[in-house]
SESEKOL-791968 format. One record per residue: residue in one letter; y, x, z of N, C-alpha, C, O in turn. Coordinates in steps of 0.1 Angstrom, whole numbers, padded with zeros to 4 digits, always signed. Example, Ala and Ser with C-alpha at 12.3 -4.5 7.8 and 13.67 -1.06 7.14 Angstrom:
<pts>
A-0057+0132+0078-0045+0123+0078-0033+0132+0078-0033+0142+0085S-0022+0128+0071-0011+0137+0071+0000+0129+0079+0011+0134+0080
</pts>
This chain:
<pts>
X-0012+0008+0000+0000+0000+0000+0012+0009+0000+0014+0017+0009X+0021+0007-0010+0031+0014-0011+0041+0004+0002+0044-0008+0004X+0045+0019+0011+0056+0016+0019+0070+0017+0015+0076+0024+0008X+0075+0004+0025+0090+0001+0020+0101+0006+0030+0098+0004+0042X+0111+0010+0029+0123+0012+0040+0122+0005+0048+0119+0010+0059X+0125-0013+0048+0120-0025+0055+0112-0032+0055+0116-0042+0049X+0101-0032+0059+0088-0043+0057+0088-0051+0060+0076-0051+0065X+0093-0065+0063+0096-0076+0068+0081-0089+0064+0079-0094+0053X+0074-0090+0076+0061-0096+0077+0065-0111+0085+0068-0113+0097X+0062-0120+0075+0060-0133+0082+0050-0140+0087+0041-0145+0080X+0049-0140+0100+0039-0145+0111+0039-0160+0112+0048-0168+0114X+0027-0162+0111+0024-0179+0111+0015-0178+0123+0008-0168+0121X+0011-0184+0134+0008-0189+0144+0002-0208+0150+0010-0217+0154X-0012-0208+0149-0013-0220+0151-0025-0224+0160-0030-0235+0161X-0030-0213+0166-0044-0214+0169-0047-0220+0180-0057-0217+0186X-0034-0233+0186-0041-0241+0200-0028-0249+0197-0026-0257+0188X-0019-0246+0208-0009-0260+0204+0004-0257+0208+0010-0262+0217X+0007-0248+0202+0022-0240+0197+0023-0241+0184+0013-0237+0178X+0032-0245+0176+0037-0239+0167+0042-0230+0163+0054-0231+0168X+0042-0216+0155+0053-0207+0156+0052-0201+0143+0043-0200+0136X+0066-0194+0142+0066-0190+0130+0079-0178+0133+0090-0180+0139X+0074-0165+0128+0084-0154+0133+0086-0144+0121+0075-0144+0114X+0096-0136+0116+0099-0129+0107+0103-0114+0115+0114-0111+0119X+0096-0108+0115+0099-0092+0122+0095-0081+0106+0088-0083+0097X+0104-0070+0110+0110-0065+0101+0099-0051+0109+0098-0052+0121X+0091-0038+0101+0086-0031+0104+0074-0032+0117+0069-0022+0122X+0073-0040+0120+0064-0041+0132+0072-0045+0150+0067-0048+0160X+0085-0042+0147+0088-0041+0161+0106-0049+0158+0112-0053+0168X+0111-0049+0148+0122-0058+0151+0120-0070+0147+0116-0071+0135X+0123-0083+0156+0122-0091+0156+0135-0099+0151+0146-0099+0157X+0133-0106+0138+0147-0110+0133+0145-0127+0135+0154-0135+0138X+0132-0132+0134+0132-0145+0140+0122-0150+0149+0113-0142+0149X+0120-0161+0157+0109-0163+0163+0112-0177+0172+0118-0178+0183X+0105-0186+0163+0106-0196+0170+0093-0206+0167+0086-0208+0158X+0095-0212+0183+0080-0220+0189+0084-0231+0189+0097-0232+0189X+0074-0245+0190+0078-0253+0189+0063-0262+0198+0054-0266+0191X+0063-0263+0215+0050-0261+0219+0047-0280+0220+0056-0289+0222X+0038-0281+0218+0029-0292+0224+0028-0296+0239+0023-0308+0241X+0030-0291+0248+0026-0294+0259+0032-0302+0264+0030-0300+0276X+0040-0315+0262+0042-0323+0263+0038-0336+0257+0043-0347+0261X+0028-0335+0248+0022-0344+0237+0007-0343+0247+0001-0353+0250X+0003-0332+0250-0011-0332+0254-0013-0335+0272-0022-0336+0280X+0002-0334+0272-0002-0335+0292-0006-0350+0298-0006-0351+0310X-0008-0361+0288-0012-0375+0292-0024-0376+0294-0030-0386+0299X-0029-0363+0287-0047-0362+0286-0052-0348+0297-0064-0348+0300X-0046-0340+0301-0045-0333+0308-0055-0320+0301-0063-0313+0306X-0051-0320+0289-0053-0309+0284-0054-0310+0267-0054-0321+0262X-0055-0301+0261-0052-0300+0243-0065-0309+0238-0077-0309+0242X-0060-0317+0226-0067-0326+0220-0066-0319+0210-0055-0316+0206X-0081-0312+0203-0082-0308+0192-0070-0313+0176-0061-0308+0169X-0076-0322+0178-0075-0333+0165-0054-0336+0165-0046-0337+0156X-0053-0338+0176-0039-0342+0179-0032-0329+0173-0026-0329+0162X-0035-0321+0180-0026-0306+0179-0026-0300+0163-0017-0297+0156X-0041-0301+0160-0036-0300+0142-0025-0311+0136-0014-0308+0131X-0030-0322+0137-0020-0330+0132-0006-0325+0134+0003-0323+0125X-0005-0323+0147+0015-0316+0147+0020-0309+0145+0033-0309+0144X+0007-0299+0146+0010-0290+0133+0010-0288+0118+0010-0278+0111X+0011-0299+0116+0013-0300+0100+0028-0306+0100+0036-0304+0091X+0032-0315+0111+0040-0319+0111+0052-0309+0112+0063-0308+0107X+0046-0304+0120+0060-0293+0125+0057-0280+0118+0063-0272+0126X+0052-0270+0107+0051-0260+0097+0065-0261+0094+0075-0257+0100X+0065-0268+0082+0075-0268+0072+0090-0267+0079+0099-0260+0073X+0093-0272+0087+0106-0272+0095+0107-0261+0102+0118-0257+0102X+0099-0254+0109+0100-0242+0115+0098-0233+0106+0106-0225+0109X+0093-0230+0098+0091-0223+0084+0108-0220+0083+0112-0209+0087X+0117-0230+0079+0127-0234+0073+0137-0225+0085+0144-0215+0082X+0135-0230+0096+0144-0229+0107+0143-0211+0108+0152-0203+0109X+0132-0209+0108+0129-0193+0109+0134-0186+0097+0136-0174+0099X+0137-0190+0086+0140-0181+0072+0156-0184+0076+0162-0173+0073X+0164-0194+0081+0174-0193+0088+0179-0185+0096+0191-0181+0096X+0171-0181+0105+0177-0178+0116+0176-0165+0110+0186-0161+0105X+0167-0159+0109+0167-0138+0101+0175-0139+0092+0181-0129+0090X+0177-0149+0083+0191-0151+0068+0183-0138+0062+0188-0127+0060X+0170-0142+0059+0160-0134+0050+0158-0148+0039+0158-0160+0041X+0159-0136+0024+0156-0146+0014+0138-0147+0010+0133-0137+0016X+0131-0153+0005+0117-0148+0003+0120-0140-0005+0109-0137-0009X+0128-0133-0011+0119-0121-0015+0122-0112-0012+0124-0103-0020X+0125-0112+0000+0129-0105+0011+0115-0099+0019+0112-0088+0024X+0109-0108+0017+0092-0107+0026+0081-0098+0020+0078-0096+0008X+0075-0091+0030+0068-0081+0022+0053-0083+0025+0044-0077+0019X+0051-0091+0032+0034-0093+0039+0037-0115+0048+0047-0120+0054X+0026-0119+0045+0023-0127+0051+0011-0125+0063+0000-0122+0059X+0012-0126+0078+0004-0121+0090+0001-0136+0092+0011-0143+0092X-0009-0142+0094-0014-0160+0099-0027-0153+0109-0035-0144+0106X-0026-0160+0122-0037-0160+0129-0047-0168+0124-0046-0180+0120X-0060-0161+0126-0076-0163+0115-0083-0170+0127-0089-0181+0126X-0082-0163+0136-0090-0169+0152-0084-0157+0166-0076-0148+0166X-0090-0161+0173-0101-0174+0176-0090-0183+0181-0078-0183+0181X-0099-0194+0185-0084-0208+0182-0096-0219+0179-0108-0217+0178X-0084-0234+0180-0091-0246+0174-0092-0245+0159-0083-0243+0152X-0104-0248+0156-0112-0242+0140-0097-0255+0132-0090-0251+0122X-0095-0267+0138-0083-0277+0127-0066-0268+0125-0057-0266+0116X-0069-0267+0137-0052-0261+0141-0051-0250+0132-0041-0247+0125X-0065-0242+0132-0060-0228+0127-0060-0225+0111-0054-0217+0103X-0069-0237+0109-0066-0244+0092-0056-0247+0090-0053-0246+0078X-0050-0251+0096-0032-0256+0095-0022-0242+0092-0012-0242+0085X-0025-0234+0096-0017-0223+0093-0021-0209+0084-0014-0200+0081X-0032-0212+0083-0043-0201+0072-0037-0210+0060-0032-0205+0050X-0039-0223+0062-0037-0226+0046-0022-0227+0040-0018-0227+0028X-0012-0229+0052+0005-0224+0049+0004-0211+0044+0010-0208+0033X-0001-0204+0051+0000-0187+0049-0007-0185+0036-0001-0177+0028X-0019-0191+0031-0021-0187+0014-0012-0192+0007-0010-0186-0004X-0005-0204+0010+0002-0207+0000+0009-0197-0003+0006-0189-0012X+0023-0197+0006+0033-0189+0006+0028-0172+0002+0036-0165-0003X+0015-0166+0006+0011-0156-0001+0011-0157-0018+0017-0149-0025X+0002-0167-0021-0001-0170-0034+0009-0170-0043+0008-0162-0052X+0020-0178-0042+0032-0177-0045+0043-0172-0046+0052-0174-0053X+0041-0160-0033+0049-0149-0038+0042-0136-0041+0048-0126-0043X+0031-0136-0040+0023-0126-0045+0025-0112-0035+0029-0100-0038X+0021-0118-0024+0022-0107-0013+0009-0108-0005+0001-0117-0007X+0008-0098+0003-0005-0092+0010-0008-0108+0021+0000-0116+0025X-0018-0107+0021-0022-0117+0031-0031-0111+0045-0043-0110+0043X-0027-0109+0056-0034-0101+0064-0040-0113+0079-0033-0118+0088X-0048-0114+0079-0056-0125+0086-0055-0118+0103-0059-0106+0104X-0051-0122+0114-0048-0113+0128-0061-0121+0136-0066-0132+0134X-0062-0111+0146-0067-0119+0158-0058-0119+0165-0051-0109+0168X-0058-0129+0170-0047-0137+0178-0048-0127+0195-0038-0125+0202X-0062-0123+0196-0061-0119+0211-0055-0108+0209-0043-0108+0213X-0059-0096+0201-0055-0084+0195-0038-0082+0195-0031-0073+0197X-0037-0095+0191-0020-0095+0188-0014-0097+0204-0006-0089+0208X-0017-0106+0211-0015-0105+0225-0013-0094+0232-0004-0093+0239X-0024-0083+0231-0029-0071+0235-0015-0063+0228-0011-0055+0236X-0008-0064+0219-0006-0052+0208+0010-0061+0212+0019-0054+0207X+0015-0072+0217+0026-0071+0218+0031-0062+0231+0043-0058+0231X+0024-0060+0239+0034-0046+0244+0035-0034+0242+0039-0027+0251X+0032-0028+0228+0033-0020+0220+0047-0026+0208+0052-0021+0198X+0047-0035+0212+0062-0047+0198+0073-0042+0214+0083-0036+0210X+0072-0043+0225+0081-0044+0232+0082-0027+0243+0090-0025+0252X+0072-0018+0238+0078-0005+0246+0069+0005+0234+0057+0009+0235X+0080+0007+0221+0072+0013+0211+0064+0022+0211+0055+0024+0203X+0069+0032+0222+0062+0044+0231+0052+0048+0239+0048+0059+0243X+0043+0027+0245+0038+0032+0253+0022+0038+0249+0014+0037+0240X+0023+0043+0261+0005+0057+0254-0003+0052+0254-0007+0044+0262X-0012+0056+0240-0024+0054+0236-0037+0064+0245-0033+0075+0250X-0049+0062+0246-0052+0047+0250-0044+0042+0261-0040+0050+0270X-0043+0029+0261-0038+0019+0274-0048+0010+0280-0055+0005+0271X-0052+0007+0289-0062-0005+0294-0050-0019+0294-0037-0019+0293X-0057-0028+0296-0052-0044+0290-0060-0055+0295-0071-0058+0290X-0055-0060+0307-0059-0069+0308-0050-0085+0306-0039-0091+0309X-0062-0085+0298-0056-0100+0287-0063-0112+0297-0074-0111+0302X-0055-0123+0298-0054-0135+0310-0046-0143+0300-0034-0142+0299X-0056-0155+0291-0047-0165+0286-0053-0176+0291-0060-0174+0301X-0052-0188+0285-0058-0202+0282-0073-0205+0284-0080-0211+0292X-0074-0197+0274-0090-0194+0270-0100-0182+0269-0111-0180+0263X-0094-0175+0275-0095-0157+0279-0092-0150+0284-0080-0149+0284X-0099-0142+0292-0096-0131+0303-0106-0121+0301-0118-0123+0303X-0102-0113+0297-0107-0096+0294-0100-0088+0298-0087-0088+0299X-0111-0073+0301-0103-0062+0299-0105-0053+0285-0116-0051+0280X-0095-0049+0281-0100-0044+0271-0093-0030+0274-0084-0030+0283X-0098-0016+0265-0094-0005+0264-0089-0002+0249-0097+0001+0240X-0076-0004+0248-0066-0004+0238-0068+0015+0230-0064+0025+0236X-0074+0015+0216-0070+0030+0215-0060+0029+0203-0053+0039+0202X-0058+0021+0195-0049+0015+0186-0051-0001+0184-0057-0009+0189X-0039+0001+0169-0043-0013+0168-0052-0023+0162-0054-0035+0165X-0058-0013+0151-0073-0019+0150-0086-0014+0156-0097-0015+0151X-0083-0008+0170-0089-0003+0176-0090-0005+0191-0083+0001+0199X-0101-0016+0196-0099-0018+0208-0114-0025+0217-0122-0032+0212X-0114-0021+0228-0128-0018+0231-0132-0027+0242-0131-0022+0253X-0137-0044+0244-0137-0048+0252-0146-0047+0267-0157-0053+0268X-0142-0040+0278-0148-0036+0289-0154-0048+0296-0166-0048+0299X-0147-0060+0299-0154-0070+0306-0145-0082+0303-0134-0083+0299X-0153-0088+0305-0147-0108+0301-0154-0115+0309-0162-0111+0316X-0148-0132+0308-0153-0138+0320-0167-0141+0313-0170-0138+0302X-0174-0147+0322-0188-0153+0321-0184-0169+0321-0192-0178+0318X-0175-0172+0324-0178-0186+0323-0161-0194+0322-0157-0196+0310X-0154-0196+0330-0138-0203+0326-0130-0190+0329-0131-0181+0338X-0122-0191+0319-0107-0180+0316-0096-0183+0326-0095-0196+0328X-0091-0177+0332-0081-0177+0338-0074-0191+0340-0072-0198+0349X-0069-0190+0323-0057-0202+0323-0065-0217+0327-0059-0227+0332X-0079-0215+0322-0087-0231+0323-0091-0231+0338-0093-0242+0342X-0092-0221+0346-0097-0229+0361-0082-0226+0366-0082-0226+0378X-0067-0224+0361-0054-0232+0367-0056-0244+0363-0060-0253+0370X-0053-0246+0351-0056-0263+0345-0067-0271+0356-0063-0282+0361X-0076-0266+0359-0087-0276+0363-0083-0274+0379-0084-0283+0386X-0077-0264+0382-0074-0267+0402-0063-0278+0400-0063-0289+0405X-0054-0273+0390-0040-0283+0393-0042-0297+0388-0034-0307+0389X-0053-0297+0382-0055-0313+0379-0059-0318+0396-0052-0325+0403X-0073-0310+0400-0075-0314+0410-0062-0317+0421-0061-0327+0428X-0055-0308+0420-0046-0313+0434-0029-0323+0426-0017-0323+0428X-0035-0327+0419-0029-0339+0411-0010-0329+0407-0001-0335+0412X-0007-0316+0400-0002-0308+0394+0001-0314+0380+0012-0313+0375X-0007-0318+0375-0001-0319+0359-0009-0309+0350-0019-0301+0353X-0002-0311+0339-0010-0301+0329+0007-0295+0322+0017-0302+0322X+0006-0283+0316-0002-0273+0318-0001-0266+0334+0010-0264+0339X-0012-0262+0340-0013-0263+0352-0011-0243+0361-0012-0238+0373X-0010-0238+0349-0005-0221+0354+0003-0220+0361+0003-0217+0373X+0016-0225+0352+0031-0220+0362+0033-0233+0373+0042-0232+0382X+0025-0250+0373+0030-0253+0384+0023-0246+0397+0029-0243+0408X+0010-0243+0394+0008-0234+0408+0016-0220+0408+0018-0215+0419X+0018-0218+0401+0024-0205+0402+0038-0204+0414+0040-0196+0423X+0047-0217+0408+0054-0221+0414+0051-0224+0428+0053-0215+0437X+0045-0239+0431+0039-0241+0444+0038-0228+0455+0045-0226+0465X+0027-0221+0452+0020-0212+0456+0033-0205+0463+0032-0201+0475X+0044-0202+0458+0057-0196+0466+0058-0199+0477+0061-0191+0486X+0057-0210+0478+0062-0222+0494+0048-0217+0502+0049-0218+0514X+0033-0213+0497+0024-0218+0505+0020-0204+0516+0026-0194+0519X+0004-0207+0519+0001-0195+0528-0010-0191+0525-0020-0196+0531X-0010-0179+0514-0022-0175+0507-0039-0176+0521-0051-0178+0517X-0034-0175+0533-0046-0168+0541-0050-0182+0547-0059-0182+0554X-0041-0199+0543-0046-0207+0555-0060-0214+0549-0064-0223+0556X-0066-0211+0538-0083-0206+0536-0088-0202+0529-0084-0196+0519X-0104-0202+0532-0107-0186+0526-0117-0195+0517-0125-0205+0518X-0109-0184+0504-0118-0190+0495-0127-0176+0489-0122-0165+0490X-0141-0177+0482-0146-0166+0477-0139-0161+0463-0132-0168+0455X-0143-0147+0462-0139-0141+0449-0154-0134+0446-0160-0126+0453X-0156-0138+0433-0167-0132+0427-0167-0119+0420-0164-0117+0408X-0170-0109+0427-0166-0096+0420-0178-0092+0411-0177-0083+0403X-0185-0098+0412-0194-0090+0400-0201-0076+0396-0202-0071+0384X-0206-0071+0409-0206-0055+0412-0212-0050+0400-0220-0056+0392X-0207-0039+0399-0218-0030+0389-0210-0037+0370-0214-0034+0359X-0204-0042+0372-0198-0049+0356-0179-0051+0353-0172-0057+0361X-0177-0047+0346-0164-0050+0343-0158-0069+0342-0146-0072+0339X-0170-0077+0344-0171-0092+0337-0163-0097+0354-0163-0091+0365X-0156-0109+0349-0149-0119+0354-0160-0136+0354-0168-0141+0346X-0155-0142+0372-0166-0156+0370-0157-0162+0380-0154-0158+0391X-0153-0173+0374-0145-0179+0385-0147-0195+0386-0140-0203+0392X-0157-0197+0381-0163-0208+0378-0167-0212+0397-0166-0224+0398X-0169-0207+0406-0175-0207+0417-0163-0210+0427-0164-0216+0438X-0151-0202+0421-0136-0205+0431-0133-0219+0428-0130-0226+0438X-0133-0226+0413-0131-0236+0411-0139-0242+0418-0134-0245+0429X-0151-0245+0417-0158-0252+0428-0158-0254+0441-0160-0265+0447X-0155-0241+0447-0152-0242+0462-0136-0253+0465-0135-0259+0475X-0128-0253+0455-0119-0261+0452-0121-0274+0454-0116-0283+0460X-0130-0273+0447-0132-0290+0444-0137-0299+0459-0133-0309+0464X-0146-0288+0460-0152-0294+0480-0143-0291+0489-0147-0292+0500X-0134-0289+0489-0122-0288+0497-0117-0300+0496-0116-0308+0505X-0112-0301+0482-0101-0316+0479-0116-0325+0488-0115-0327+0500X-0122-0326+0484-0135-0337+0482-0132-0342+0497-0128-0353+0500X-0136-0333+0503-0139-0329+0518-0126-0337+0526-0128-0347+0532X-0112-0331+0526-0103-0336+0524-0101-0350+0527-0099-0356+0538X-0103-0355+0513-0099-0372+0508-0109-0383+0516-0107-0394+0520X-0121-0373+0516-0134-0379+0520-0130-0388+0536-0131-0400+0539X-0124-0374+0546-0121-0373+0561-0110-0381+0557-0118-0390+0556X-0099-0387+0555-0089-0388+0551-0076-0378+0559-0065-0379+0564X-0084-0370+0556-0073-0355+0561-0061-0350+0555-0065-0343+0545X-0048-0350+0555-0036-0348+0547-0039-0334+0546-0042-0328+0556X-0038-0327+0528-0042-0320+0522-0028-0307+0522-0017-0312+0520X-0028-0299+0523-0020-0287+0525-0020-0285+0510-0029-0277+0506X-0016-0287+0504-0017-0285+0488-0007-0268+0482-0010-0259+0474X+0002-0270+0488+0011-0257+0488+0000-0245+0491-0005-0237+0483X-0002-0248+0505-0009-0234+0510-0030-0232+0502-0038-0223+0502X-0032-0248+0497-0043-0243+0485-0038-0235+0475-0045-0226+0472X-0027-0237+0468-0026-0231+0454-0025-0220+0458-0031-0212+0451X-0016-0214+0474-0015-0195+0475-0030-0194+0473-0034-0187+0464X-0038-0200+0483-0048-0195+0484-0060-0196+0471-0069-0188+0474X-0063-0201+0462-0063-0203+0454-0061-0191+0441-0070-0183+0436X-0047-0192+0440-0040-0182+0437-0044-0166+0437-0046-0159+0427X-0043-0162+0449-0047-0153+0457-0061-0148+0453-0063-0139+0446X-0069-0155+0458-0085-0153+0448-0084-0148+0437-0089-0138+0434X-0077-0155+0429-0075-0149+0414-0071-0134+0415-0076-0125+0409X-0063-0134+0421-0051-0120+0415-0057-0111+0419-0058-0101+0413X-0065-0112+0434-0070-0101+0440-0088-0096+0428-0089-0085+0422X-0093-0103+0427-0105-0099+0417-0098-0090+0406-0099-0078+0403X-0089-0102+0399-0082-0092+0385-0073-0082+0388-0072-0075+0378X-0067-0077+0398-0061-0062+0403-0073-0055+0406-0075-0047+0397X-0081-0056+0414-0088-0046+0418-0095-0044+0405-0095-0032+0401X-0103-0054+0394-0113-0047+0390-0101-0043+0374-0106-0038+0364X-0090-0044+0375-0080-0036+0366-0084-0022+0367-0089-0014+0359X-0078-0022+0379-0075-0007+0386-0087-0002+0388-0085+0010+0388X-0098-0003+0390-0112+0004+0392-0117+0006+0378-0123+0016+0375X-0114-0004+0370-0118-0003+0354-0110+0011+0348-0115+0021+0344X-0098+0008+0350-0092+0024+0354-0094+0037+0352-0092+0045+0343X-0099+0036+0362-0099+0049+0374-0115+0058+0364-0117+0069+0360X-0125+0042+0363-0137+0048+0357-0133+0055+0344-0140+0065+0341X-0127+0052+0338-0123+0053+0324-0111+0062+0323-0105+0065+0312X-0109+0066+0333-0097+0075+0331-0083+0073+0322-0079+0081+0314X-0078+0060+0325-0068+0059+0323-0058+0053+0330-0058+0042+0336X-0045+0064+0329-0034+0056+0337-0020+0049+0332-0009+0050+0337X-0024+0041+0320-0017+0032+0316-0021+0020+0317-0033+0019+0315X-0014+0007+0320-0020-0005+0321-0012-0015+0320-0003-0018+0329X-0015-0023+0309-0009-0033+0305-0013-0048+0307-0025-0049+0304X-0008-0059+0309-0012-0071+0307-0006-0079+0299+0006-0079+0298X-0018-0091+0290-0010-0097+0281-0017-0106+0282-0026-0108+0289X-0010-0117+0270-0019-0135+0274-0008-0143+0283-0002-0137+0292X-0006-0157+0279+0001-0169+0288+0000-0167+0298+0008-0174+0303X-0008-0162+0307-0012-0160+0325-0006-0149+0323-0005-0145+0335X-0001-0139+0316+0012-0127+0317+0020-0129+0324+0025-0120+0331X+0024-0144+0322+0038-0148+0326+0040-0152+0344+0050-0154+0351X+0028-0151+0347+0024-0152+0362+0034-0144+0373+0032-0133+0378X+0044-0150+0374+0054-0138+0385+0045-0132+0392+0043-0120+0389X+0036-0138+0403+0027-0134+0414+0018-0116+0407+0018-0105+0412X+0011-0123+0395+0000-0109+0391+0007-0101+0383+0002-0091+0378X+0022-0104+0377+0031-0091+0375+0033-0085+0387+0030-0073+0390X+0038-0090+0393+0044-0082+0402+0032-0077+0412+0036-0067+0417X+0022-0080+0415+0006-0074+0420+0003-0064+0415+0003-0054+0422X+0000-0064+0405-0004-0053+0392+0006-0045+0393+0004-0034+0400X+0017-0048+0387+0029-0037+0389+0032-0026+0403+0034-0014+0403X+0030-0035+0412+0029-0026+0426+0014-0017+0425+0016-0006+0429X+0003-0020+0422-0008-0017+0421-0004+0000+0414-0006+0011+0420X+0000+0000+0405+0002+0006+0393+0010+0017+0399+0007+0029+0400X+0024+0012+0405+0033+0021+0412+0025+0027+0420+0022+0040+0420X+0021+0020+0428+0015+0028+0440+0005+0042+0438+0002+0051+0445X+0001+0038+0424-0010+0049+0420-0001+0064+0409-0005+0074+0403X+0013+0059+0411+0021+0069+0397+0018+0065+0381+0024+0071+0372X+0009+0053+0378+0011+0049+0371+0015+0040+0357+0015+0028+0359X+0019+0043+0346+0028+0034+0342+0021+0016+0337+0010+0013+0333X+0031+0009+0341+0027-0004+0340+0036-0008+0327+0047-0003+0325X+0031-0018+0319+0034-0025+0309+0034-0039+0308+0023-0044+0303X+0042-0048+0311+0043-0064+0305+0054-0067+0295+0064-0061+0293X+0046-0079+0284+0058-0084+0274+0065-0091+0283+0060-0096+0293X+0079-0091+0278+0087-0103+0276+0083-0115+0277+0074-0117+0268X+0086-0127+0286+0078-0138+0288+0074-0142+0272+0063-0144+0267X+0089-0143+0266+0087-0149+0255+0075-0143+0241+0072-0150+0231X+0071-0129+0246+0059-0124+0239+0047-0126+0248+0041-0116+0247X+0042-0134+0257+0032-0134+0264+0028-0151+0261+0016-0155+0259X+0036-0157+0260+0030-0171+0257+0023-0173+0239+0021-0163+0231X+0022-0181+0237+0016-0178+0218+0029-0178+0210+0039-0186+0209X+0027-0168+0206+0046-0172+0194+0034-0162+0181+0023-0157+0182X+0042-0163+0170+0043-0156+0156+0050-0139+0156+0046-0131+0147X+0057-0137+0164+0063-0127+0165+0049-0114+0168+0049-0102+0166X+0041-0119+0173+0032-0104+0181+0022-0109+0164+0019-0100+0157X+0018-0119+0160+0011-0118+0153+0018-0112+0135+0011-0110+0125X+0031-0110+0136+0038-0099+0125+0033-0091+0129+0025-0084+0123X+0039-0089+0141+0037-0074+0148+0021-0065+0145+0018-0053+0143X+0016-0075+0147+0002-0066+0144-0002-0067+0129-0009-0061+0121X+0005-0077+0128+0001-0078+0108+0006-0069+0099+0003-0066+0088X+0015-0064+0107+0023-0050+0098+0012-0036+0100+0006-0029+0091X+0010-0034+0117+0003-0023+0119-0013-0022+0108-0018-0012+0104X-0017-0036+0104-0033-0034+0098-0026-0033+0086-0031-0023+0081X-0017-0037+0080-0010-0037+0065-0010-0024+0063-0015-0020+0053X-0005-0015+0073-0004+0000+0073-0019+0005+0072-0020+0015+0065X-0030+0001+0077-0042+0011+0082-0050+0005+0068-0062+0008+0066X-0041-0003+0057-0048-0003+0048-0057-0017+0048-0067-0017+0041X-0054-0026+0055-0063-0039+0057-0057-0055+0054-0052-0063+0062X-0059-0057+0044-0055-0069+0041-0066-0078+0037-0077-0073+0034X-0065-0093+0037-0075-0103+0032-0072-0109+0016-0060-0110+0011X-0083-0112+0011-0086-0123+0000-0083-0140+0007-0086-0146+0018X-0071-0143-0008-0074-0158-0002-0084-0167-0001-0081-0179+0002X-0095-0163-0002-0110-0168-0002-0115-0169+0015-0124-0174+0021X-0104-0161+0020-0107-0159+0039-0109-0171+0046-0098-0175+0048X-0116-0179+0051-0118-0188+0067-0112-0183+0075-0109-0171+0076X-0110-0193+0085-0107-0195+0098-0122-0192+0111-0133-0196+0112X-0115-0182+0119-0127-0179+0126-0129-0181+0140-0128-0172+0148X-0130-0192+0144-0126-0203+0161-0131-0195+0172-0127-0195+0183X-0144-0186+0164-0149-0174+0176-0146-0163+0170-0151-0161+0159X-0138-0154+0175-0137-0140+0168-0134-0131+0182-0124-0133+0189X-0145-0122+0187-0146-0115+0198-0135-0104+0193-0132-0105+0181X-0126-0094+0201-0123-0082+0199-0135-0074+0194-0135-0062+0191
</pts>
C-alpha cells in the first residue's frame, strides 16, 4: 500500500448498540467521532434486544455518516481506507455496518479493512498515549468480555486469561437488575457504591489458582441469595453498602490477577480497556496498584473506552500499514477470539 502524507480512515462501528462513525487521520488524530447510543431504547427490557438494535442501526448510519463528514469538513475523496467492525458483536447489528462500509468502499474504491472490535478496544490506548511501550498487558473489562491480554502490537496480541462464564459488564447488568438499578447497570453501581461500605458483607471472589481465567458467575449468585434472603425475612435491604460490596469483589480478583499476570510475564506496563474502563473505582485501584509497583499505568479517555468508531480507525490504519486489508466477499464474525 502506497503511503500518504495523511491517511484519513473511516471507522464504522455497530457491533451491540451504539452507533458510531469516526474519521481519524493517520491512526491517532481524531478529526471526528460521533456515537449515537441505544441505551435508552433497550433499558425497558433490561438489556439489548438483538433485532431492535439492528433496526436502529439502520436507522441511525446514514445521519451519522453525514454528521461525521461534517464535523472533520473531509470531502470523500478525502478518505483513504474504510475500518468497519467484522466481530465479535450481534451477527444483525454487525451486518448493518459491514454492509455500509462495502458500500462506501466499493464506491470509492478504497481498502476495506475488517477490525476486531476487542483489538480496537485494547489498541485505543495506543490512539491516546502514542508512546506507550510495547509489549503492554491489558486488561480488557467490557459488556461481553473480560480478558487479559499481552499486547506486542497491533496485529499482535496474546490472550492470557478470560472469563469462564459472565464478563464483567453482564454480572453489573444482572446485580443491578437484582437490586432494582436499571439498565445499563455498570456506572449505576458504580455510582451507588460511593455512598456504601465495601466490608458490610462478605462476598466470595473466585480466584481461580494456577490460571489467568476470570468466574464471577458465583459472586452473582451469592447476590442473588442475599436479595432473596432479604425480601424473603422482610428485612430492609442496604442496597448502597451491596453494590461497594459487590463492587469490591470485582476489583479485588481483577487487580490482583492484573498484577500477578504481570509480574509472571514480566511486564511493567498496564493498560485497561472496554466500557468497565470507565469504572472510577478499578481506574483508580489499578492505577494505585501500578504506582505502588513504579509502574506505568495506561487508561483511554472515557470517551475511547465506551464503543465509538474512532479506536476502530485507529486500528484500521495500523493493519492498512502491516499490509492487511479484506475482500468485499468478507462476513460478519459474532465470535472472533483475539
Amino acid at each position: 500500500m502506497k503511503q500518504h502524507k495523511s491517511l484519513q480512515v473511516l471507522g464504522i462501528e455497530s457491533s451491540c448498540d451504539e452507533t458510531a462513525i469516526a474519521l481519524v487521520a493517520n491512526g491517532l488524530e481524531i478529526r471526528a467521532n460521533v456515537i449515537a447510543s441505544q441505551a435508552e431504547l433497550h433499558a425497558r427490557y433490561g438489556g439489548v434486544i438483538p433485532e431492535v438494535a439492528a433496526r436502529r442501526h439502520i436507522e441511525l448510519l446514514s445521519p451519522l455518516l453525514a454528521e461525521a463528514m461534517a464535523q472533520s469538513k473531509a470531502a470523500w475523496c478525502d478518505l483513504g481506507a474504510v475500518a468497519v467492525t467484522r466481530g465479535p458483536g450481534l451477527a444483525g447489528a454487525l451486518l448493518v455496518g459491514l454492509m455500509a462500509a462495502k458500500g462506501i468502499a466499493w464506491s470509492l474504491g478504497l481498502p476495506l479493512i475488517g477490525v476486531n472490535h476487542l483489538a480496537a478496544h485494547i489498541w485505543a490506548n495506543r490512539m491516546h498515549e502514542a508512546d506507550l511501550p510495547l509489549p503492554f498487558q491489558c486488561l480488557l473489562v467490557s459488556g461481553g468480555h473480560t480478558a487479559l491480554v499481552l499486547v506486542k502490537g497491533p496485529t499482535s496480541m496474546v490472550t492470557l486469561g478470560h472469563t469462564r462464564d459472565d464478563a464483567v459488564g453482564e454480572a453489573y447488568d444482572k446485580v443491578a437488575r437484582l437490586l432494582d438499578l436499571g439498565y445499563p447497570g455498570g456506572p449505576a453501581i458504580d455510582r451507588l457504591a460511593q455512598t456504601g461500605d465495601p466490608q458490610a458483607f462478605a462476598l466470595p471472589r473466585a480466584w481461580l489458582e494456577g490460571t489467568w481465567d476470570f468466574s464471577l458467575s458465583g459472586l452473582k449468585a451469592a447476590v442473588r441469595r442475599l436479595v432473596e434472603r432479604h425480601r424473603l425475612a422482610g428485612i430492609p435491604l442496604a442496597v448502597a453498602d451491596l453494590a461497594a460490596a459487590f463492587q469490591q469483589a470485582v476489583i479485588d480478583v481483577l487487580v490482583n490477577k492484573t498484577i500477578n499476570a504481570a509480574l509472571a510475564h514480566g511486564v511493567t506496563t498496564i493498560a485497561i480497556a472496554g466500557g468497565v474502563a470507565a469504572n472510577s473505582t478499578l481506574r483508580a485501584t489499578l492505577g494505585a496498584a501500578c504506582a505502588q509497583r513504579g509502574w506505568k499505568f495506561s487508561a483511554p479517555p472515557l470517551a475511547l473506552c465506551t464503543d465509538n468508531a474512532a479506536m476502530i480507525a485507529g486500528l484500521g490504519y495500523e493493519c492498512l500499514l502491516a499490509g492487511r486489508q479484506d475482500s468485499l466477499t468478507v462476513g460478519v464474525l459474532p465470535r472472533w477470539p483475539l
